[in-house]
PDB file of N, CA, C and O in Angstrom, chain B, residues numbered from 101:
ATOM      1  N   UNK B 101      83.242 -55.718 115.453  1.00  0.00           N
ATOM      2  CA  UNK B 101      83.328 -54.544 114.602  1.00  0.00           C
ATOM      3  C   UNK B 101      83.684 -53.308 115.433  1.00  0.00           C
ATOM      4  O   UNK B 101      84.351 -52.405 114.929  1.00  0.00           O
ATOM      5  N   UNK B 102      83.110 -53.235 117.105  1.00  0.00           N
ATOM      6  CA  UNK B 102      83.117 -51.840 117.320  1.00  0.00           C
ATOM      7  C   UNK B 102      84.717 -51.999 117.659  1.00  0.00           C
ATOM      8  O   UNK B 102      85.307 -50.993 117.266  1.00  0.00           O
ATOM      9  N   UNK B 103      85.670 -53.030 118.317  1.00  0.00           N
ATOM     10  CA  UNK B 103      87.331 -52.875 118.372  1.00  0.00           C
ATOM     11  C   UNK B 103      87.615 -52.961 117.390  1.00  0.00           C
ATOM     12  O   UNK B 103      88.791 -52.603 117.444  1.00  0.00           O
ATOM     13  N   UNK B 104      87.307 -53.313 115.889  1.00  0.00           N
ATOM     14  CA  UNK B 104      88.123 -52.653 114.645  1.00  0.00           C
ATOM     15  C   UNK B 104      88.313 -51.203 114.314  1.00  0.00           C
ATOM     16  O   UNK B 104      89.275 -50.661 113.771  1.00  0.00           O
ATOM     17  N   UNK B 105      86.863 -50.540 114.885  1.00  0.00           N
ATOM     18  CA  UNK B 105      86.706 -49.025 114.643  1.00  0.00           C
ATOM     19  C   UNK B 105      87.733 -48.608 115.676  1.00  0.00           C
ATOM     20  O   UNK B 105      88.570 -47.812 115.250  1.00  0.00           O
ATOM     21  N   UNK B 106      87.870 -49.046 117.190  1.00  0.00           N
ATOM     22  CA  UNK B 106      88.579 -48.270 117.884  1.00  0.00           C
ATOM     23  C   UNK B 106      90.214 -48.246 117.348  1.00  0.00           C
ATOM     24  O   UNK B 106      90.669 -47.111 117.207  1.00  0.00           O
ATOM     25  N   UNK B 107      91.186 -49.445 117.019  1.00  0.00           N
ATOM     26  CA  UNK B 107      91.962 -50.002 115.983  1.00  0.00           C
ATOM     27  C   UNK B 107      92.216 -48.810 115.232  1.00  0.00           C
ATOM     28  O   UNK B 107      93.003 -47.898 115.489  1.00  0.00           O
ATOM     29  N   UNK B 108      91.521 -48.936 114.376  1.00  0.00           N
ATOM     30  CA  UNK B 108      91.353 -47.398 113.286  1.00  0.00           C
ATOM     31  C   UNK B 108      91.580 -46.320 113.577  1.00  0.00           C
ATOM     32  O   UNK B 108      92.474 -45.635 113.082  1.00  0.00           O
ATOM     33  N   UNK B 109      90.748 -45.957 114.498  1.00  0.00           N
ATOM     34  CA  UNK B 109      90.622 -44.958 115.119  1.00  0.00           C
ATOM     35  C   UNK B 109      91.732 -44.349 115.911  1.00  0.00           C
ATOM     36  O   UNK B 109      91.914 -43.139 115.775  1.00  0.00           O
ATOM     37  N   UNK B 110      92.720 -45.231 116.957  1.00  0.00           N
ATOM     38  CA  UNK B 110      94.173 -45.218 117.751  1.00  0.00           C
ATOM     39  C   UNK B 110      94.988 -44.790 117.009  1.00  0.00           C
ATOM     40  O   UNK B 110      95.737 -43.814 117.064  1.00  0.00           O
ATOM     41  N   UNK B 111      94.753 -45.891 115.985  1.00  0.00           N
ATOM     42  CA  UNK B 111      96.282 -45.971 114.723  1.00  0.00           C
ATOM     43  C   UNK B 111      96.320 -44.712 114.155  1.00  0.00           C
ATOM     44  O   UNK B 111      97.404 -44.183 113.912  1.00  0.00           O
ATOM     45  N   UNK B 112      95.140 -44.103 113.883  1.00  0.00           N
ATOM     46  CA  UNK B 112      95.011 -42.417 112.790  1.00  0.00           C
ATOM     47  C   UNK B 112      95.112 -41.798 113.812  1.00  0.00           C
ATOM     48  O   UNK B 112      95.975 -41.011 113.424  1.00  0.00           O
ATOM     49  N   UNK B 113      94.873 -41.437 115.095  1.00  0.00           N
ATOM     50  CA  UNK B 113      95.330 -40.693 115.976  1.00  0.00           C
ATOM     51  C   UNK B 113      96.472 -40.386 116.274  1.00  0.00           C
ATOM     52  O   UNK B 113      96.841 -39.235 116.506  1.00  0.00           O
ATOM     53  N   UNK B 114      97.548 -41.934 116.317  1.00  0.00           N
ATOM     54  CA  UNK B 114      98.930 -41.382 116.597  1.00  0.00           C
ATOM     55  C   UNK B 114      99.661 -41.399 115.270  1.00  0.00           C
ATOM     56  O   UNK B 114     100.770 -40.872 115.182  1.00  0.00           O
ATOM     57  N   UNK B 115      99.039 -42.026 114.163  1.00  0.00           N
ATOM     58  CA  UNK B 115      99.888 -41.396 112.853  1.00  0.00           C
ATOM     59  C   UNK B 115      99.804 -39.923 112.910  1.00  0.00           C
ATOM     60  O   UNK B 115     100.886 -39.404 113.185  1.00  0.00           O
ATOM     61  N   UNK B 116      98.857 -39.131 112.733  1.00  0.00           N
ATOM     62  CA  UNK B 116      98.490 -37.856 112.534  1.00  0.00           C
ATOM     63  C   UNK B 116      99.288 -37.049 113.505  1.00  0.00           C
ATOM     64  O   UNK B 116      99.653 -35.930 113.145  1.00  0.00           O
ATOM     65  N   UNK B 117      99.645 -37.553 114.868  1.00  0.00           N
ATOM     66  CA  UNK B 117     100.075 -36.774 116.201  1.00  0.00           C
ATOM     67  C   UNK B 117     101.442 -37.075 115.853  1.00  0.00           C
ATOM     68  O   UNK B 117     102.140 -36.062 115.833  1.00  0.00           O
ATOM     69  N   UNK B 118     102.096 -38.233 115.550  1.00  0.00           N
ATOM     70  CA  UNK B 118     103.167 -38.445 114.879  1.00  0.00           C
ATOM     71  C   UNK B 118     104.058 -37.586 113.665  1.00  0.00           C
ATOM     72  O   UNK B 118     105.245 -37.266 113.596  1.00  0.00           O
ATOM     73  N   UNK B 119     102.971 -37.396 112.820  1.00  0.00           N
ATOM     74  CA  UNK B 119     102.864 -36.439 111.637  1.00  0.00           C
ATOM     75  C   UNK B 119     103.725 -35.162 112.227  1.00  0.00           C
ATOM     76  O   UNK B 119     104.575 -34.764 111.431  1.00  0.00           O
ATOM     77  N   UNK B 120     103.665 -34.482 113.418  1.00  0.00           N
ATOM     78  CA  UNK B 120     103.972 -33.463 113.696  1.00  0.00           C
ATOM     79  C   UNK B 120     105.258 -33.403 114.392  1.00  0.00           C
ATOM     80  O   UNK B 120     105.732 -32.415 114.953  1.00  0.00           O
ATOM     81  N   UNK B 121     105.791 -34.625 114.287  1.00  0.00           N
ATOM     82  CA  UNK B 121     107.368 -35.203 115.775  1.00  0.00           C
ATOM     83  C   UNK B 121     109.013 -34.494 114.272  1.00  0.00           C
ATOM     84  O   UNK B 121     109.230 -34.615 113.066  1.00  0.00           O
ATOM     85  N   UNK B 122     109.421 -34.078 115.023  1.00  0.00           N
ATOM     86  CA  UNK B 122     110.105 -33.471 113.774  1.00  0.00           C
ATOM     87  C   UNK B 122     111.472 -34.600 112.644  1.00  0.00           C
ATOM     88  O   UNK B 122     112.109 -34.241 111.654  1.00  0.00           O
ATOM     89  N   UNK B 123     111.464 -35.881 113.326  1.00  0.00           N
ATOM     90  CA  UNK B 123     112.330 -36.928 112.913  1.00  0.00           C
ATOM     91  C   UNK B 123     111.170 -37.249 111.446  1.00  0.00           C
ATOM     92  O   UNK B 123     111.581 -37.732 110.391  1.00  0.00           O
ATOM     93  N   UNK B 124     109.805 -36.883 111.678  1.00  0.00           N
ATOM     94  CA  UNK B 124     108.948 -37.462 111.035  1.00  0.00           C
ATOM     95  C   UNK B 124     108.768 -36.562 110.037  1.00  0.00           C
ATOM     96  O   UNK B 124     108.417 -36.991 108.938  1.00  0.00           O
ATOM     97  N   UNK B 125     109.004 -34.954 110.259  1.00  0.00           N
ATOM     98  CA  UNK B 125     109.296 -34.428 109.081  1.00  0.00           C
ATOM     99  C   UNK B 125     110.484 -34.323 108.051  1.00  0.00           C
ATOM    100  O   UNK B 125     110.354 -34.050 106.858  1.00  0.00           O
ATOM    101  N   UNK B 126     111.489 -34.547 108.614  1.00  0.00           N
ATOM    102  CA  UNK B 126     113.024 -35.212 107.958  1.00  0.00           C
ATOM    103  C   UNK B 126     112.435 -36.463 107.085  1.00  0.00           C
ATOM    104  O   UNK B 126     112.856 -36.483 105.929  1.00  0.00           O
ATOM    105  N   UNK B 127     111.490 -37.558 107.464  1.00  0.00           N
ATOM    106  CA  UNK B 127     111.770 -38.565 107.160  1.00  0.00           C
ATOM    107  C   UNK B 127     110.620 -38.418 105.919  1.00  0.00           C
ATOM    108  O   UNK B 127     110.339 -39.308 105.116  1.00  0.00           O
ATOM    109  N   UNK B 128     110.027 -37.052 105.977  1.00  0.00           N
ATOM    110  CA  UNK B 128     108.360 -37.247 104.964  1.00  0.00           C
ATOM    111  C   UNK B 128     109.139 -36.249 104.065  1.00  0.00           C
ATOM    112  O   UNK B 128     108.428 -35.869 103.134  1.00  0.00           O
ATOM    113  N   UNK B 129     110.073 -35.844 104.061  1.00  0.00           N
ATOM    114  CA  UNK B 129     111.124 -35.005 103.550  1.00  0.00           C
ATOM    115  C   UNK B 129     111.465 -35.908 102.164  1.00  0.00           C
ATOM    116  O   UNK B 129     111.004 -35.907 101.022  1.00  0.00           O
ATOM    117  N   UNK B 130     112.279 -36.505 102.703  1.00  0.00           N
ATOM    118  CA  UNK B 130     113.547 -37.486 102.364  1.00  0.00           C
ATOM    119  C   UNK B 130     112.550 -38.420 101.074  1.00  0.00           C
ATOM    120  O   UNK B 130     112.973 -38.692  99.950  1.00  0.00           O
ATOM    121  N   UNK B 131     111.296 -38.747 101.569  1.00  0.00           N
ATOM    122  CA  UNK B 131     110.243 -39.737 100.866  1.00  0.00           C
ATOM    123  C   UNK B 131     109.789 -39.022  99.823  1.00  0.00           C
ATOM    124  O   UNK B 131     109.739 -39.624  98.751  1.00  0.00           O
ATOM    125  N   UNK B 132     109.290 -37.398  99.858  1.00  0.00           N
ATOM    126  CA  UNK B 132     109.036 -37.032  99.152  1.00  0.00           C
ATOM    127  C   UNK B 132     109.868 -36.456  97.903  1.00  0.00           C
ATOM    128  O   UNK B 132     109.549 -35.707  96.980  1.00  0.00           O
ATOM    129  N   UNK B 133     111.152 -37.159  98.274  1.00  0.00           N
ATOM    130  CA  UNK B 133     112.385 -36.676  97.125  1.00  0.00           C
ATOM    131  C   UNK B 133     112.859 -38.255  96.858  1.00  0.00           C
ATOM    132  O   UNK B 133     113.860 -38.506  96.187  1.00  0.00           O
ATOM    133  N   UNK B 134     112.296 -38.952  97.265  1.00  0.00           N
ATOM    134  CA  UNK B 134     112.965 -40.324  96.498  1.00  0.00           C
ATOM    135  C   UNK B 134     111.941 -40.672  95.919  1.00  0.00           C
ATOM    136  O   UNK B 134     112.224 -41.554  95.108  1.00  0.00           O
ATOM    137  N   UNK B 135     110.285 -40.294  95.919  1.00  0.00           N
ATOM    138  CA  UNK B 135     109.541 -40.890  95.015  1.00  0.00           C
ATOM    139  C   UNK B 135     108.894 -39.605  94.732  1.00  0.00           C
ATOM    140  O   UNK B 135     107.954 -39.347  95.483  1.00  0.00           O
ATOM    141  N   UNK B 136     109.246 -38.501  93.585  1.00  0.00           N
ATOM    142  CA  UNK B 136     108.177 -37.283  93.689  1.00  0.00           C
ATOM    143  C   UNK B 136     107.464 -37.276  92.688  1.00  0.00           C
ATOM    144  O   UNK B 136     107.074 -36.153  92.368  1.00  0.00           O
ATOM    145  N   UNK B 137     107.223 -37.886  92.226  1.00  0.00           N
ATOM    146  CA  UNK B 137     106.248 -38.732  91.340  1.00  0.00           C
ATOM    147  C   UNK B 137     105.030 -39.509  91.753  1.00  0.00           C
ATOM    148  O   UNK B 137     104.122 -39.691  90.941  1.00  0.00           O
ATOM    149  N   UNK B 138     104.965 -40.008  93.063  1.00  0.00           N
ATOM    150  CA  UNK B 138     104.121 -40.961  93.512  1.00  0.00           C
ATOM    151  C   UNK B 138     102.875 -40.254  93.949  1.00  0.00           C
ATOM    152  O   UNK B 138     103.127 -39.056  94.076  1.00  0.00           O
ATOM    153  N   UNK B 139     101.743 -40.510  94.200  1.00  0.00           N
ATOM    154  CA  UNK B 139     100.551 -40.477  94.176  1.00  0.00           C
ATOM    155  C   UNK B 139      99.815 -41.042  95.373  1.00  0.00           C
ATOM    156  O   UNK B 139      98.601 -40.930  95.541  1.00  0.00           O
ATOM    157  N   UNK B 140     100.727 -41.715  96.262  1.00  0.00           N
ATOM    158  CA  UNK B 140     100.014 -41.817  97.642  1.00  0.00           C
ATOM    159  C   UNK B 140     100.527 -40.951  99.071  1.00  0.00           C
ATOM    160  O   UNK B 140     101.682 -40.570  99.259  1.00  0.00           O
ATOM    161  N   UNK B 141      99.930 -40.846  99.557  1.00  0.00           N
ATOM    162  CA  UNK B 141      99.370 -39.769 100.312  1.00  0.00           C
ATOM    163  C   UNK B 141     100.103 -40.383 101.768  1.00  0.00           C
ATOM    164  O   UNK B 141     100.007 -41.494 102.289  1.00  0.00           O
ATOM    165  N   UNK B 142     100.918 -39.082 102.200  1.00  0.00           N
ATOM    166  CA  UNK B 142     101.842 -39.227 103.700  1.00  0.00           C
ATOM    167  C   UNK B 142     100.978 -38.293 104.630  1.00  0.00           C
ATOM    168  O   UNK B 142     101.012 -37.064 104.692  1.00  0.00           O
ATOM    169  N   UNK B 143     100.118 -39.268 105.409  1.00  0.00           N
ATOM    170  CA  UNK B 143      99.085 -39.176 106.024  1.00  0.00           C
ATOM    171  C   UNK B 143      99.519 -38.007 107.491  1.00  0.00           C
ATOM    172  O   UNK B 143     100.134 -38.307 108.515  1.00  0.00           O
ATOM    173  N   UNK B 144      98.821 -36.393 107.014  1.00  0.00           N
ATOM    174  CA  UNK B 144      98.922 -35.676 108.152  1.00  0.00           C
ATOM    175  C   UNK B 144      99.776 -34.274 107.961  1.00  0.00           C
ATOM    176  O   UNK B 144      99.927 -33.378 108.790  1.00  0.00           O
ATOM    177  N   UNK B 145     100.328 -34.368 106.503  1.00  0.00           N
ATOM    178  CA  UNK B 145     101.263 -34.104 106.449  1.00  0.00           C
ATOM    179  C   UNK B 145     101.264 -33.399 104.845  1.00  0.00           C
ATOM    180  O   UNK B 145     102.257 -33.016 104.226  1.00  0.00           O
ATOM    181  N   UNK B 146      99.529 -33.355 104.305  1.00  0.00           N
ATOM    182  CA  UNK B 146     100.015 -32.800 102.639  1.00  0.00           C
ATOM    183  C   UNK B 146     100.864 -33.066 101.784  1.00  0.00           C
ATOM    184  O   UNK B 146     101.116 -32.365 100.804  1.00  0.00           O
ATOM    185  N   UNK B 147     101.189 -33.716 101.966  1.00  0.00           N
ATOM    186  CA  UNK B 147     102.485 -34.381 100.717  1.00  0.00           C
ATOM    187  C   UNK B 147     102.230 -35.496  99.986  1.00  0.00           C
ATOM    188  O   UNK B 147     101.380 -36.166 100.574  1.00  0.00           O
ATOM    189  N   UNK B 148     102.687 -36.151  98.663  1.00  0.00           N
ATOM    190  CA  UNK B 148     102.690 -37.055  98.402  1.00  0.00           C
ATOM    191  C   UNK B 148     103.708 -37.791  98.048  1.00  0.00           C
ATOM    192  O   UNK B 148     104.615 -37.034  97.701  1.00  0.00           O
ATOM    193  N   UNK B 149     104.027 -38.929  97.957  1.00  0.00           N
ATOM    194  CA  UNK B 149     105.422 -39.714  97.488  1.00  0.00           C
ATOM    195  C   UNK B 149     105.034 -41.182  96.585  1.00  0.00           C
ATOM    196  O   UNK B 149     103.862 -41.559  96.590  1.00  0.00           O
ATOM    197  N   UNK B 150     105.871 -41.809  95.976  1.00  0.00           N
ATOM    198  CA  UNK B 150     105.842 -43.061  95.622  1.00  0.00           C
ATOM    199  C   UNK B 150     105.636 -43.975  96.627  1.00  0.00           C
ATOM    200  O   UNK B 150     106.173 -43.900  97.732  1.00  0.00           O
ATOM    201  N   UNK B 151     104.683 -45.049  96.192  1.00  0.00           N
ATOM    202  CA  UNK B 151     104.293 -46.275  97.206  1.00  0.00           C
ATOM    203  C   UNK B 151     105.326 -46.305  98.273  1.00  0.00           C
ATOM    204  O   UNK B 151     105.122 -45.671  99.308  1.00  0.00           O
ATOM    205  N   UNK B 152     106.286 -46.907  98.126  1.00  0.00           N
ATOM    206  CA  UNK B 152     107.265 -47.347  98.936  1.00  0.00           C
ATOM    207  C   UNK B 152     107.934 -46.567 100.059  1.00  0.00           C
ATOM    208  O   UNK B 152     108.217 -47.011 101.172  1.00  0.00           O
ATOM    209  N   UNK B 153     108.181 -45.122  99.519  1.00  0.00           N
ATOM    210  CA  UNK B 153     108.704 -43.850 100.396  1.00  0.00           C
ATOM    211  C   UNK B 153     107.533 -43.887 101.296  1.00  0.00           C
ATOM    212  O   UNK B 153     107.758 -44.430 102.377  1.00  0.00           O
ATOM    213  N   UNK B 154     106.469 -43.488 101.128  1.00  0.00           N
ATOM    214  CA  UNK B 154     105.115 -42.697 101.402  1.00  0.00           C
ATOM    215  C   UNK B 154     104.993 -44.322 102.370  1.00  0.00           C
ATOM    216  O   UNK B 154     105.526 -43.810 103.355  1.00  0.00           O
ATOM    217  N   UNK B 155     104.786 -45.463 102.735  1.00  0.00           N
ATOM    218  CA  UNK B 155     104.636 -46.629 103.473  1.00  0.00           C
ATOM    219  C   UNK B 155     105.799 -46.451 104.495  1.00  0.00           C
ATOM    220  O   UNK B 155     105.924 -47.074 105.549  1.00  0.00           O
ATOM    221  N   UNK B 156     106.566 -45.561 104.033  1.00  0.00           N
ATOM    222  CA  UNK B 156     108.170 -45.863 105.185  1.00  0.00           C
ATOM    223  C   UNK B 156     107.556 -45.268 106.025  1.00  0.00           C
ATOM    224  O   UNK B 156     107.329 -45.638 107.177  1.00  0.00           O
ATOM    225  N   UNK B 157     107.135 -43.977 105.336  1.00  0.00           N
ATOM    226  CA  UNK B 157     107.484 -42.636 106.622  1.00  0.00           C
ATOM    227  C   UNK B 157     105.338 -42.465 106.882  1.00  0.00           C
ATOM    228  O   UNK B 157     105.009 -41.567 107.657  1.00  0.00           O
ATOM    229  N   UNK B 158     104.525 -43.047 106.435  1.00  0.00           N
ATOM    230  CA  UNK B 158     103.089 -43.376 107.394  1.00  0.00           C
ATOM    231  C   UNK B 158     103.707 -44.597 108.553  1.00  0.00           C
ATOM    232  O   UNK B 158     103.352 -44.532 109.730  1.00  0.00           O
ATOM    233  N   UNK B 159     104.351 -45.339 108.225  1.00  0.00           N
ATOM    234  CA  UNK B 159     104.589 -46.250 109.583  1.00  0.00           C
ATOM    235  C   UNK B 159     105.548 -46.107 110.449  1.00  0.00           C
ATOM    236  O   UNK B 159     105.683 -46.682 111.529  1.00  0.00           O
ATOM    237  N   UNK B 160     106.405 -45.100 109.808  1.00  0.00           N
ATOM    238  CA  UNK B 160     107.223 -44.335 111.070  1.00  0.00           C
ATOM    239  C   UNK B 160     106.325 -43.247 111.768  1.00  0.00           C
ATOM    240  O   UNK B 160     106.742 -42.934 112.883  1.00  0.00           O
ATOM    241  N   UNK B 161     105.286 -42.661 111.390  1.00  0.00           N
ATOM    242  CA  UNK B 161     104.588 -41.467 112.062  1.00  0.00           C
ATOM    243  C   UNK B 161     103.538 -42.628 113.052  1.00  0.00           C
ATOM    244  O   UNK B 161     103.141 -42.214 114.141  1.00  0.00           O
ATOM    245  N   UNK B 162     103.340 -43.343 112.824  1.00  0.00           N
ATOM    246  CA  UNK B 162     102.265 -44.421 113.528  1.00  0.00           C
ATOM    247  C   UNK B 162     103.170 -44.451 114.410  1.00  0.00           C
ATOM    248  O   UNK B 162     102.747 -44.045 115.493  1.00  0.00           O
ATOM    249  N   UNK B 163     104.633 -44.871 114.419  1.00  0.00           N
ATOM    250  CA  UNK B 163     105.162 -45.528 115.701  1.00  0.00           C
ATOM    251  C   UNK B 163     106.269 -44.395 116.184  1.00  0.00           C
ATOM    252  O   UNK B 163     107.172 -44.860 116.880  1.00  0.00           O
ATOM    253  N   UNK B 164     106.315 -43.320 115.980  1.00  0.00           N
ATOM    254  CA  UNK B 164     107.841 -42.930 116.606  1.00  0.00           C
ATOM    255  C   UNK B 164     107.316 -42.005 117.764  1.00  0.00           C
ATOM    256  O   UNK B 164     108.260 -41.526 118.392  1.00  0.00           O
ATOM    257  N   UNK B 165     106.041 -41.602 118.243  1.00  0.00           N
ATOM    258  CA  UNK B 165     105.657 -41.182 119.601  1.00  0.00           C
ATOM    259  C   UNK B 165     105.543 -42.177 120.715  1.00  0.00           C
ATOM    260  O   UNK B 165     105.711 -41.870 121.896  1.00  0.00           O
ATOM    261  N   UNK B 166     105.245 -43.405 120.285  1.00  0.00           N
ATOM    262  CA  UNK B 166     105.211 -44.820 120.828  1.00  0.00           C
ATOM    263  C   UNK B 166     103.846 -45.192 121.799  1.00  0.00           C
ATOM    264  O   UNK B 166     103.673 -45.972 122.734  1.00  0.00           O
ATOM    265  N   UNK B 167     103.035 -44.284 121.126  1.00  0.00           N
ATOM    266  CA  UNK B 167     101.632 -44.579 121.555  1.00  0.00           C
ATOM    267  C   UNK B 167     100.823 -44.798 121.010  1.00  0.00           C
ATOM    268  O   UNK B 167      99.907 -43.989 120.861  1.00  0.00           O
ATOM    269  N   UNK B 168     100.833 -46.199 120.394  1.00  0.00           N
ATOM    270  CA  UNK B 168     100.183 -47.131 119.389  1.00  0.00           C
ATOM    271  C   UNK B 168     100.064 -48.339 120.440  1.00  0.00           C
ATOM    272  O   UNK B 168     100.909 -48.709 121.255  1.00  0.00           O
ATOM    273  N   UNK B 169      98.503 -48.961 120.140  1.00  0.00           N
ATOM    274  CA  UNK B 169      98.123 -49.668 120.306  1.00  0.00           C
ATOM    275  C   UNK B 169      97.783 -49.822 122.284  1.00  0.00           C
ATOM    276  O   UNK B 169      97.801 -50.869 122.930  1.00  0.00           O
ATOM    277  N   UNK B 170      97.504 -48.414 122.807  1.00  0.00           N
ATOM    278  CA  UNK B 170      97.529 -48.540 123.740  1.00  0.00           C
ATOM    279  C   UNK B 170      95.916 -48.019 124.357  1.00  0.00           C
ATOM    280  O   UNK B 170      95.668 -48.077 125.561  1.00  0.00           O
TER     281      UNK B 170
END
């Protein structure tokens, strides 16, 4: 349990630090105009988008600093 918390814990660190890389605001941009209707939440970032947009651009903010899982 306590390496699931750390897991958790990494992953929301560099989504959130990610959140701020500016490819990642283009891309929470772009999500929030192809689904602006949607209701889930682009983590870091106040916005919301449709499922699908809003999953692109949380797993591009997880990975585009490239300090995940380290």
């Amino acid at each position: 349990m306590h390496q699931a918390k750390r897991c958790l814990l990494d992953w929301l660190g560099v989504t959130l630090a990610g959140s701020r890389d500016p490819a990642a605001s283009v891309l929470v941009t772009v999500a929030a105009e192809l689904g602006p209707e949607g209701d889930t939440t682009m983590l870091g970032t106040g916005r919301r988008a449709g499922l699908l947009p809003a999953v692109l651009a949380n797993g591009f903010m997880a990975h585009v600093l490239d300090f995940d899982d380290t």
